[in-house]
C-alpha positions as CSV (number, residue, x, y, z in Angstrom):
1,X,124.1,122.2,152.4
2,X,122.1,119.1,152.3
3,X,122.7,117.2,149.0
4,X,118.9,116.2,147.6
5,X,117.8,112.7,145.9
6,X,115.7,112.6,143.5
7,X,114.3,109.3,141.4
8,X,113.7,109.8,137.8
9,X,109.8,108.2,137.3
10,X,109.6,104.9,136.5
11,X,108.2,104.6,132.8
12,X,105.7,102.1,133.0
13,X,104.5,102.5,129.6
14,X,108.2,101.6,128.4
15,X,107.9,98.4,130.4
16,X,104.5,97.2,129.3
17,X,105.7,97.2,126.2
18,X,108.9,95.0,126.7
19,X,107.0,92.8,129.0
20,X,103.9,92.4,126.5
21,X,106.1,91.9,124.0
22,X,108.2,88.9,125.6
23,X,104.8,87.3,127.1
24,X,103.5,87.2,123.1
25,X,106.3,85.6,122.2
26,X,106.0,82.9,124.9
27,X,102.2,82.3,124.1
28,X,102.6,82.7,120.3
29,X,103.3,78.7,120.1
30,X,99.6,78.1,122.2
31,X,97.4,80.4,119.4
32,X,99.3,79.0,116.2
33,X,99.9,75.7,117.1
34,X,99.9,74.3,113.7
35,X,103.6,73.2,112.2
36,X,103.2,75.7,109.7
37,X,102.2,78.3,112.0
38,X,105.3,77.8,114.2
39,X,107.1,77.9,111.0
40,X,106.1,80.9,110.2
41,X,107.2,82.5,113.2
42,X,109.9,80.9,113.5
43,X,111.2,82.8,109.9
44,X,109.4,85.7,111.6
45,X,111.7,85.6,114.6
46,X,115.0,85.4,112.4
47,X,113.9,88.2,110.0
48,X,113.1,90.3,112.8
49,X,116.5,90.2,114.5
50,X,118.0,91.2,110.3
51,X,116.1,93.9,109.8
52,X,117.1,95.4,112.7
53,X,120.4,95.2,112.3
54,X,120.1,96.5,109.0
55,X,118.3,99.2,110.5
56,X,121.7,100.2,112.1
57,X,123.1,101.1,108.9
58,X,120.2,102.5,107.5
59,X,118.0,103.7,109.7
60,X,120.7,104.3,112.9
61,X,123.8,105.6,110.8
62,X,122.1,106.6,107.5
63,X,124.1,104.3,105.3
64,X,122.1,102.6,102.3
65,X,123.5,99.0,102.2
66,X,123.0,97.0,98.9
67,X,125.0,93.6,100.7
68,X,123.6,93.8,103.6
69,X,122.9,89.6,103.3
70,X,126.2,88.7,102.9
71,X,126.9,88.6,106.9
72,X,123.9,86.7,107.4
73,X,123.8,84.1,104.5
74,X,127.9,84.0,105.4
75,X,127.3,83.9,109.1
76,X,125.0,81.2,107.8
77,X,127.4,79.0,106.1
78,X,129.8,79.3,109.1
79,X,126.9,78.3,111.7
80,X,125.9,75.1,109.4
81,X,129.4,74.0,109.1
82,X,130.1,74.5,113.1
83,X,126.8,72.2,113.4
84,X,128.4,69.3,111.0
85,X,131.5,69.7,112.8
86,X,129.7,69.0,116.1
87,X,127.8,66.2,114.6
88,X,131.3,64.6,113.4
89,X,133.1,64.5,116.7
90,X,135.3,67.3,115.5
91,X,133.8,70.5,117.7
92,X,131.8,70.4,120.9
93,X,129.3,73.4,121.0
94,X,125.6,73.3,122.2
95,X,123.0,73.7,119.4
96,X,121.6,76.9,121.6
97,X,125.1,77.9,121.1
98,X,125.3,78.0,117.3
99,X,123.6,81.1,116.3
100,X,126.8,83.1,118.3
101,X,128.9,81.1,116.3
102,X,127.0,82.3,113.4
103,X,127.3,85.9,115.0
104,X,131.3,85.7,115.1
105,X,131.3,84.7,111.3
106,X,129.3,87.5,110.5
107,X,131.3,89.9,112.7
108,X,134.8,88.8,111.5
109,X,133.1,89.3,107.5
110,X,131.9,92.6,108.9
111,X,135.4,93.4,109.8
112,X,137.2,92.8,106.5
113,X,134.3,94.2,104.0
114,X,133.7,96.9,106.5
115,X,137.2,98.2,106.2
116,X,136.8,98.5,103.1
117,X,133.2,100.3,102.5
118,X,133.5,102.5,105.2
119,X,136.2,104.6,103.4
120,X,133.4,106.1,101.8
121,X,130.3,107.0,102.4
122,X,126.8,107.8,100.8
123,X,126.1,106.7,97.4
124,X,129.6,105.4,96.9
125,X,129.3,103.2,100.1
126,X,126.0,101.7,99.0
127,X,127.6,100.8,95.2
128,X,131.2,99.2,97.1
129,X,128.7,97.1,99.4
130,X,126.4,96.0,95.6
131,X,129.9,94.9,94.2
132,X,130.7,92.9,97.5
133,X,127.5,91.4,97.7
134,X,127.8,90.2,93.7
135,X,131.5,89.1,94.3
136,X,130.0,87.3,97.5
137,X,127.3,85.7,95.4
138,X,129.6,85.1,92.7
139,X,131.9,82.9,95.3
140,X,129.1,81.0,96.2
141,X,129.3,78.8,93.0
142,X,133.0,78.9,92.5
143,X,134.2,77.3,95.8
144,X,131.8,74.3,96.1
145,X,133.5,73.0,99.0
146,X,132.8,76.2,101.4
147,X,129.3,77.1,99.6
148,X,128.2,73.7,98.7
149,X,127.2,74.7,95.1
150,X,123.9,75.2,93.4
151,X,122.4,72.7,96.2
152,X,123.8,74.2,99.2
153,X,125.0,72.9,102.7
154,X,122.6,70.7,104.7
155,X,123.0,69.8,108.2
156,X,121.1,67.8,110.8
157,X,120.1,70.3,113.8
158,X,119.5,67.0,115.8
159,X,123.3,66.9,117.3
160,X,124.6,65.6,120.4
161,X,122.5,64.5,123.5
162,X,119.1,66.0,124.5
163,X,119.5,68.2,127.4
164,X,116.6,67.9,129.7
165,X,114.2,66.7,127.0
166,X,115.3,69.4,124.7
167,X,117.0,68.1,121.4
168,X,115.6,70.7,119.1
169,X,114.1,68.1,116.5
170,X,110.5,69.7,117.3
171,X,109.8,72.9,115.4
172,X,108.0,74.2,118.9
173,X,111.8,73.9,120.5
174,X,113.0,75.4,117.7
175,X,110.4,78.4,117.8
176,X,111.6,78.8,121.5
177,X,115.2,79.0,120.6
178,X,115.0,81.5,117.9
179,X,112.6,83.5,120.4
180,X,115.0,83.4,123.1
181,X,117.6,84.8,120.6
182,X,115.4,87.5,119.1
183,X,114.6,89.1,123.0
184,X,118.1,88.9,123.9
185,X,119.1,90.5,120.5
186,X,116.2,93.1,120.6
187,X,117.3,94.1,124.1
188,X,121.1,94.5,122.9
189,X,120.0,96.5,119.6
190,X,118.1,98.8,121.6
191,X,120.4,99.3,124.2
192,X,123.2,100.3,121.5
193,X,120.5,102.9,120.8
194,X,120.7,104.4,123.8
195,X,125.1,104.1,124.1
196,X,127.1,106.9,123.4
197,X,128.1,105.0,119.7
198,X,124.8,105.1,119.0
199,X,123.8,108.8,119.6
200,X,127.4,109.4,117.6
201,X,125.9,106.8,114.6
202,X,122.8,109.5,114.5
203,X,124.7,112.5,114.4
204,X,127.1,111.1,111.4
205,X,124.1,110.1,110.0
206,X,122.5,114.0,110.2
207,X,125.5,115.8,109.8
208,X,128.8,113.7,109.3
209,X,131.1,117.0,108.3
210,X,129.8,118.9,111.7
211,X,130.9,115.5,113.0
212,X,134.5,115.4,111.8
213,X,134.6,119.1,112.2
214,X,134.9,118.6,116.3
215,X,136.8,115.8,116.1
216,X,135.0,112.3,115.7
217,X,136.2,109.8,112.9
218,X,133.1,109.3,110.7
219,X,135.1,106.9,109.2
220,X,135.7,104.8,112.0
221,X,132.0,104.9,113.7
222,X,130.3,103.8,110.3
223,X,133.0,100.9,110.8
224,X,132.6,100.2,113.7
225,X,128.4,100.2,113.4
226,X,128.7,97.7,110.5
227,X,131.1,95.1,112.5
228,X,128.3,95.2,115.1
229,X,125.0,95.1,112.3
230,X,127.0,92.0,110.8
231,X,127.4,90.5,114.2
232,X,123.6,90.4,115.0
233,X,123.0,89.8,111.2
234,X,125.4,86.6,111.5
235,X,122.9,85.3,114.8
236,X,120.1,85.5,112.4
237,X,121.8,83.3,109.4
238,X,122.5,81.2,112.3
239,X,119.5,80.7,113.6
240,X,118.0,80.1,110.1
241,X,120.7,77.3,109.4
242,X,119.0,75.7,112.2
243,X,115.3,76.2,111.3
244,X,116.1,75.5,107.8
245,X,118.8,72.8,108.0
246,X,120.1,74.5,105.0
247,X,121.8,77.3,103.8
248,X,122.5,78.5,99.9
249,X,123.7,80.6,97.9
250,X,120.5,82.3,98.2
251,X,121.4,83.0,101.6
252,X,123.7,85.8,100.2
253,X,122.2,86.8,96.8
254,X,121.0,90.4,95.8
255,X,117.3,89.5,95.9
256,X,118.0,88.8,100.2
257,X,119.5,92.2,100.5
258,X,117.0,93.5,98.6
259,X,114.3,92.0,100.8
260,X,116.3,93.1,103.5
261,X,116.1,97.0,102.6
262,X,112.1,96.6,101.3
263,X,110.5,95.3,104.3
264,X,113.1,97.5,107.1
265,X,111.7,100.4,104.5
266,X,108.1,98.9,105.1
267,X,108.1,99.2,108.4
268,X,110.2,102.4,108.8
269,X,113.4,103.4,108.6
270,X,115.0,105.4,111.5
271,X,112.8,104.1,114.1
272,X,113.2,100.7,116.3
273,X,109.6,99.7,116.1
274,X,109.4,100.3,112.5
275,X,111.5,97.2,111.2
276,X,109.8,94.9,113.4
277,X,106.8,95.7,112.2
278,X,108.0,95.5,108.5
279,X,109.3,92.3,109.1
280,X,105.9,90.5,110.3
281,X,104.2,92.3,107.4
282,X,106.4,91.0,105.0
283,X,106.8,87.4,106.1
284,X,102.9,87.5,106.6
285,X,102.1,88.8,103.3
286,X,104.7,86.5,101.2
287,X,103.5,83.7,103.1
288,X,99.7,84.2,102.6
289,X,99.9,85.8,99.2
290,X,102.6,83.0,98.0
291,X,99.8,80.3,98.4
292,X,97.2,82.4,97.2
293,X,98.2,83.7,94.0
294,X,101.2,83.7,91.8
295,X,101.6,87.3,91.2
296,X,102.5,88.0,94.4
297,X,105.8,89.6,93.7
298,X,103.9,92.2,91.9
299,X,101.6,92.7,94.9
300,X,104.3,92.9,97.3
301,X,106.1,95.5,94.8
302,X,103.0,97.4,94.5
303,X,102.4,97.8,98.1
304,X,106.0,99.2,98.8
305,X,105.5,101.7,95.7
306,X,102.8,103.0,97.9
307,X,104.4,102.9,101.3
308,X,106.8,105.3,99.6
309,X,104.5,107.5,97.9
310,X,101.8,107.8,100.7
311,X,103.9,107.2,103.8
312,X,107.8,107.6,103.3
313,X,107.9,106.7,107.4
314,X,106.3,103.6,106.8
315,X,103.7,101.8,108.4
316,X,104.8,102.6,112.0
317,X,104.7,106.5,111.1
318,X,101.0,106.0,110.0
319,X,100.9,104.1,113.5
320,X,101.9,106.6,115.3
321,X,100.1,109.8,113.9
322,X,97.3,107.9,114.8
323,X,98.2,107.1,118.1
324,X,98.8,111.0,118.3
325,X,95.1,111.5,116.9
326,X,93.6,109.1,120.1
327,X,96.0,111.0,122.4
328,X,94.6,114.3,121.9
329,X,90.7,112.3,121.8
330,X,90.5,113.3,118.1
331,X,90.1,110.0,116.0
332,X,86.3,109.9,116.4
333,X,86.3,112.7,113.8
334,X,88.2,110.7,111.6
335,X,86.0,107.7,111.5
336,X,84.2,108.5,109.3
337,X,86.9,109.8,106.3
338,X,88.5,106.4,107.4
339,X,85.1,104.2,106.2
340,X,84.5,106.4,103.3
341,X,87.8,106.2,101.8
342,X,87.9,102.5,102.6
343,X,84.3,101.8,100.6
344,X,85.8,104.4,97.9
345,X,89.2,101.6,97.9
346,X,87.4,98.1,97.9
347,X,85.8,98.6,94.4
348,X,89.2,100.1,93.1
349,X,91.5,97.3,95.1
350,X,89.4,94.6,93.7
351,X,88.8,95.7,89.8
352,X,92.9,96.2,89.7
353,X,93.6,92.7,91.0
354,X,91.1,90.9,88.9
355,X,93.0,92.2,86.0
356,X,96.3,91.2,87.4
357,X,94.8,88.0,88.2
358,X,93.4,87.6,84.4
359,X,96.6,88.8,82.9
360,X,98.6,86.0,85.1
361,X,96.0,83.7,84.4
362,X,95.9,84.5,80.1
363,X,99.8,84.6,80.5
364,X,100.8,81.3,82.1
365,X,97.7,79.2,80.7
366,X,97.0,77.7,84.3
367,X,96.2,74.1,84.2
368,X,95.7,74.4,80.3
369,X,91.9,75.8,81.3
370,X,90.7,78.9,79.9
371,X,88.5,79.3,83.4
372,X,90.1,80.3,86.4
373,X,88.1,81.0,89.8
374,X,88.6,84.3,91.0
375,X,87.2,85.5,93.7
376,X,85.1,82.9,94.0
377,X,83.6,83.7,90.4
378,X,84.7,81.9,87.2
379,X,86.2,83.7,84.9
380,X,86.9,82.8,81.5
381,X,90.3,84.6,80.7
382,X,89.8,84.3,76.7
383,X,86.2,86.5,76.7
384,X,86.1,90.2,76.9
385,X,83.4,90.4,79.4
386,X,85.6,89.5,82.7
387,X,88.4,92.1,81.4
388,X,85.8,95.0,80.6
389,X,84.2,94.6,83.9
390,X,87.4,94.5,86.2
391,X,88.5,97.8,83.8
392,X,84.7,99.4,84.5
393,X,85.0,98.7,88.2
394,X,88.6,99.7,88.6
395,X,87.5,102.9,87.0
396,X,84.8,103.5,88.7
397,X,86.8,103.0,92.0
398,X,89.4,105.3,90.9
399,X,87.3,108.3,90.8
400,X,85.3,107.2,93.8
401,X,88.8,106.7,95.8
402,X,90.0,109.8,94.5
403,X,86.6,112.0,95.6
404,X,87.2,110.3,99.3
405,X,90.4,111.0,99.0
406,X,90.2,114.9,99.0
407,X,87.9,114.6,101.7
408,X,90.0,112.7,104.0
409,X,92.9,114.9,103.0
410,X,91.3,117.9,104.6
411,X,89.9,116.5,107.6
412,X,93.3,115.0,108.1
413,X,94.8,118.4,108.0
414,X,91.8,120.0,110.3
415,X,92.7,117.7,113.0
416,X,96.1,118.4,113.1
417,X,95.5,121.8,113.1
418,X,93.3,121.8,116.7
419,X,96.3,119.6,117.7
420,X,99.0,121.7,116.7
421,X,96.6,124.6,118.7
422,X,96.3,122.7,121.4
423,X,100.1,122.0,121.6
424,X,100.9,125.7,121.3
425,X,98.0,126.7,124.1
426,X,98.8,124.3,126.1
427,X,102.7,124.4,126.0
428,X,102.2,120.3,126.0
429,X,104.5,118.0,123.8
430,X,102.9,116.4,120.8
């Protein structure tokens, strides 16, 4: 009998993704051509390529890490010292070559802690990797000569000769680095994904004792997932030691790991897409809001509390329902709940933060001036009149959002009722 070939269909959708996103990357430099812009996405580009090797643990394995920063800020310290090394005659490595060193630090700290944290798992797992992460941090100011102190390591990134032009002094070359880093390490991550370690990290994730019950060590997989999240999270300390020149004891402190879980949680936990996206949110918002205002941890905190109320997927979950909305040729019913329950928010979004903004303002005395600009209004933070409007407004908004809010709920809910009608009628996926 004649044996058959058959060619599975090419997924083009798959590849304009990976090809749009590697041509943004490569023209990002040309739209924000400013040094801060490259900068920015230059800390982009490193936080990417943590938060998705946090999402291993998290997201790909189901284990809630508290220390997650230690293998970066340590890969960090390992990558800066490697650089001063080279500098000093002592080590030859190319400065393209630093963030594996970085990678191998991390990895060989993900070996010994991991031992260690995998033992057990769930809650107890996520306090053994808080006390590692505090001992870590604790470290940091008690060897001086490994940590540097309070002040840190510095190192020149400008070591040995240019190659082809390239010496890495520029912030663009350094933007074209890290990018070349983050597509090679995006690739890797989501081919683990897709390896028989990663569909085993999912199922000990869902159901660890069904696991174990036909004979996989649970044990052994979580290890062996956090050897390779520490790896990738070394690469990105790395490759900040060489943006930054600098690494602290910062670099391995609570409030990084806590970042670390916030924005992978922002963007979505479980899926690939959804750190990424968490990632540019965050850096975005901290960067922007930073400059803007001083109470932007409180925004930032505020937004999260949200993303967990309103969308526990994140923001790529909320992406994607309405990419299923324009699939099925639906969203033009829900244009216009989306621009009445945005009217309903603007009146409620900006009475809330001008009192936030007269409460930071009446608290820290800016500039010794009981008149503070906001909004482009003055405001004089000592009279009633400012506060009683915000409150009136912010009222006001609240039972306008609310009102919209009910509306939108059910015309949400009637469109995924014809869709889930189609889907059954049809026999199509969703």
């Amino acid at each position: 009998m004649a044996k058959t070939i058959t060619f599975k269909p090419l997924d083009i959708g798959f590849w304009l993704a990976w090809l749009g996103y590697i041509v943004f990357l490569a023209v990002a430099p040309l739209i924000f051509s400013s040094n801060l812009g490259l900068t920015v996405l230059s800390q982009i580009g490193t936080v990417i390529i943590a938060a998705l090797s946090y999402n291993m643990l998290l997201g790909q394995t189901g284990m809630l890490s508290f220390g997650h920063a230690v293998y970066g800020g340590l890969g960090g310290f390992i990558a800066i010292h490697a650089m001063n090394l080279v500098a000093g005659g002592s080590l030859v490595c190319p400065t393209s070559l630093i963030p594996l060193v970085g990678g191998l630090g991390g990895a060989f700290f993900g070996v010994i802690f991991g031992w260690v944290t995998t033992k057990k798992s769930g809650t107890t797992f996520a306090m053994i990797t808080l006390g590692i992460g505090e001992l870590v941090a604790s470290a940091a100011l008690t060897f001086p000569e490994f940590f540097g102190g309070e002040a840190g390591i510095t190192t020149n990134r400008v070591i040995g000769h240019a190659v082809l032009g390239i010496s890495y002094g520029p912030q663009r070359q350094v933007y074209y680095l890290i990018s070349a880093w983050l597509v090679i390490c995006t690739i890797a991550m989501y081919a683990f994904t897709r390896t028989p370690l990663g569909r085993i990290a999912n199922a000990v994730r869902d159901n660890p004792e069904r696991c174990a019950f036909v004979g996989y060590n649970t044990q052994k997989v979580r290890f062996l997932v956090v050897v390779l999240a520490a790896f990738f999270a070394g690469i990105s300390g790395g490759l900040g030691a060489i943006n930054f020149e600098i690494v602290s004891s910062e670099n391995v402190g609570a409030l990084r790991s806590g970042s670390l879980l916030l924005f992978t949680f922002l963007g979505g936990v479980g899926s690939f897409v959804g750190p990424i996206l968490g990632a540019v949110v965050y850096v975005f918002s901290l960067e922007l809001l930073s400059k803007v205002t001083q109470a932007w941890p409180l925004y930032i905190g505020l937004l999260f509390l949200l993303i967990v109320m309103y969308a526990p997927g994140g923001l790529w979950s909320v992406v994607q329902m309405n990419m299923r909305i324009i699939k099925f040729q639906l969203f033009r019913q829900m244009l216009r709940p989306y621009a009445v329950i945005l009217c309903a928010a603007l009146p409620l979004f900006l009475g809330i933060t001008t009192l936030i903004e007269l409460a930071y303002a009446r608290q820290l005395d800016v500039g010794g001036d009981a008149v503070v600009r906001i909004w482009g209004l003055p405001m004089d933070v000592t009279s009633l009149m400012p506060w009683l409007a915000a409150f009136v407004v912010a009222v006001i908004g609240a039972a306008l959002f609310r009102r919209a809010a009910r509306g939108f709920s059910l015309a949400w809910g009637r469109v995924h009722e014809i869709i889930a009608e189609r889907t059954a009628g049809r026999g199509v996926s969703a």
